[in-house]
N, C-alpha and C positions, 0 to 999 in steps of 0.2 A: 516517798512514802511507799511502803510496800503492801503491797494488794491493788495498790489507787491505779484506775487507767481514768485518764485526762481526755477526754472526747470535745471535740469543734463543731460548733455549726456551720454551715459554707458560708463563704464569703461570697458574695456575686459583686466581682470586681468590675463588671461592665454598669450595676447598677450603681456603685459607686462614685466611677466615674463621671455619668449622666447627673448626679445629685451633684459634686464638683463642677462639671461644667455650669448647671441650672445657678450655682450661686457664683458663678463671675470670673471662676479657674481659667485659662487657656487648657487644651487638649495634651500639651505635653505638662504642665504642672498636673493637673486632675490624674493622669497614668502615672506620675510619678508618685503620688500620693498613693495612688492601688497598690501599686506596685510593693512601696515601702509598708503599707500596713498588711499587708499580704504575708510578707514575710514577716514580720513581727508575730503576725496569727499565726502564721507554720514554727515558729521557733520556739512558741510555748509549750507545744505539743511534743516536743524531740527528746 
């Protein structure tokens, strides 16, 4: 679309992964999960 800029709200991937851990994740699944939607969120924007 021309004109349109696509703007993000931060992610706070450390709060993420604390909310992952609190519900039952091990520490490398819960980072892996940031991780992955991290880049999902930057990929929209590109």
């Amino acid at each position: 679309m021309r004109g349109t800029r696509i703007t993000t709200a931060p992610f706070d991937t450390l709060a993420y992964v604390k909310t992952l851990r609190g519900a039952g994740f091990t520490e490398p699944q819960a980072e892996a999960q940031a991780s992955a939607l991290a880049t999902v969120l930057k990929s929209g924007t590109d």
